[in-house]
Structure formats: C-alpha cells, structure tokens
C-alpha positions in Angstrom: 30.9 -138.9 43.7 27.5 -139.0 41.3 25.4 -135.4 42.2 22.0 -135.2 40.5 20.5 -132.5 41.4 16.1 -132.4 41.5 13.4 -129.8 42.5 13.5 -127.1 39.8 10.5 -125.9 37.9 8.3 -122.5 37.4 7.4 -120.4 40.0 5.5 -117.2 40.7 7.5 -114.2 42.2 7.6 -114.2 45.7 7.0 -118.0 45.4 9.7 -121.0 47.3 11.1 -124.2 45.8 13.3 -126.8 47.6 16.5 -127.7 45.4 18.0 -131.5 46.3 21.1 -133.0 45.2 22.1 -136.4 46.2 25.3 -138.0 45.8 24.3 -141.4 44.4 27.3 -143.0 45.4 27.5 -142.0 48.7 31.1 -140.9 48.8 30.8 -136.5 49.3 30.2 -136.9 52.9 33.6 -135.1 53.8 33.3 -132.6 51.0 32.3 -129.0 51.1 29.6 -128.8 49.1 28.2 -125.8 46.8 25.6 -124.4 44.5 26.1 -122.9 41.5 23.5 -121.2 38.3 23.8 -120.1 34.5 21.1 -117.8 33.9 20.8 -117.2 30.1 24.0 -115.2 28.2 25.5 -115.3 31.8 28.5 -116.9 33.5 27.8 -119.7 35.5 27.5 -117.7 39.6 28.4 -118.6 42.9 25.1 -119.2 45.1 25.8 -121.0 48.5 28.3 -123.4 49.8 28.1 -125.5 53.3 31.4 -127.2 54.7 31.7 -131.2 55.2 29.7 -130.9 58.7 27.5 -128.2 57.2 28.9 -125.6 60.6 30.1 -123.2 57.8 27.9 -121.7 55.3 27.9 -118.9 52.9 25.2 -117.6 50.5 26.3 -115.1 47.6 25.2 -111.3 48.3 22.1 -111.4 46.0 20.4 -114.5 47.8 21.6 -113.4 51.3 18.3 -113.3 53.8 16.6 -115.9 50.9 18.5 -118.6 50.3 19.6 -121.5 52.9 22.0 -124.1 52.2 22.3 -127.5 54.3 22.6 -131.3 54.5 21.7 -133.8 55.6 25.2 -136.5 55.8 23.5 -139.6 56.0 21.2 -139.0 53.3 24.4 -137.9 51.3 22.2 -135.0 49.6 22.6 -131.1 50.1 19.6 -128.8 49.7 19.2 -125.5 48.5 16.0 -123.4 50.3 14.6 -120.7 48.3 12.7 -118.1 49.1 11.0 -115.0 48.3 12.3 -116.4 44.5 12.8 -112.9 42.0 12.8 -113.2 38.0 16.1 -112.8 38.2 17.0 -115.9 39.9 16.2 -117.7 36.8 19.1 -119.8 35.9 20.0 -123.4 35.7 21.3 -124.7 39.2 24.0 -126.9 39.5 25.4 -128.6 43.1 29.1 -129.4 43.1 31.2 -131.6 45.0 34.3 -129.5 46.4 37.7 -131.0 46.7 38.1 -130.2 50.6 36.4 -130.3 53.0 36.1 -126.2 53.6 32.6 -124.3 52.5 34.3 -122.5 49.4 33.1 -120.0 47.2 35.4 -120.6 44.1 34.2 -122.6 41.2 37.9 -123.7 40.6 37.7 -126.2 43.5 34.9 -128.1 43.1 36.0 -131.2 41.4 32.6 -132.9 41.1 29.8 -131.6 39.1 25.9 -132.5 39.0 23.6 -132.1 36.0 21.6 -128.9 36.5 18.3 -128.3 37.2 16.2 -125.0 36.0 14.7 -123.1 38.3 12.1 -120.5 36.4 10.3 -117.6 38.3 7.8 -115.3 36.7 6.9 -111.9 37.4 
C-alpha cells in the first residue's frame, strides 16, 4: 500500500473541496479505509472511515451532515467530499490504510499512512 493523498488548498467559508487518495500500488482494495487531520497545536482527529466495500461508513460528529466518505475499488482511491467547509476544519488531511477490512474509527489500526494534504478555509 502507497496512499498519496491530493485536492487540498484554500477555501472560502461555506465553500467545498474534493479530497483523493489513491493507493499507487493498487493493493488496499480489501482495506477499511479512513481519514484523518492535524489542525495546528492539535492532535491528529478522526474524520471518516468507509469499510473494504464502502457499505459501512462513519463521519466524526463535527463533519456529520458535511462530510462524505467513499471509493471507488477499481480506481483503488478513496475520496473525502466536503462541504459547507468552516475555519475550523483547517488541518492537514491524511487517508490511512486500515489493517481490516472493517470501517474503523481508531488511529491504532490503520497500518498504512499517506502524506497529508492541507486543507485551508477562511472566514
């Protein structure tokens, strides 16, 4: 598993990005796969997770009604749907690789982790 994840940048409040991450190596296809950030001075924060054939999701409480997880399997990339984007969903995102193939909201079992991409929203 090789995840790079792609699609941060600035945006306005109120305003949507797309986030990708695509396992280069084709080989996460049967992994739960997640999302992660690291805003600023802050521990890195469970966002949203989707199970191996993406019929399980969950999105952390702050994001819930925002965010959308899914994936695509034969593209071998997850994507993270954001929405109605706040200030303080500033972070760095990461997507992770799990080591089951369960949707999982613990950081402790994702064995596979892409480089991040920031996501920046002004007020």
């Amino acid at each position: 598993v090789q995840l790079q994840a792609s699609g941060g940048g600035l945006v306005q409040a109120g305003g949507s990005l797309r986030l990708s991450c695509a396992d280069s190596r084709r080989t996460s296809s049967n992994n739960g796969m997640g999302w992660f950030r690291q805003a600023p001075g802050k521990e890195r924060e469970f966002v949203a997770t989707i199970s191996w054939n993406g019929d399980n999701t969950y999105v952390a409480d702050s994001v819930t009604g925002r965010f959308t997880i899914s994936r695509d399997r034969v593209k071998n990339t997850v994507y993270l749907q954001m929405n109605s984007l706040k200030p303080e969903d500033t972070a760095v995102y990461y997507c992770a690789a799990g080591r089951r193939s369960g949707a999982s909201r613990v950081m402790r079992e994702y064995a596979y982790w892409g480089r991040g991409t920031l996501v920046t929203v002004s007020s």
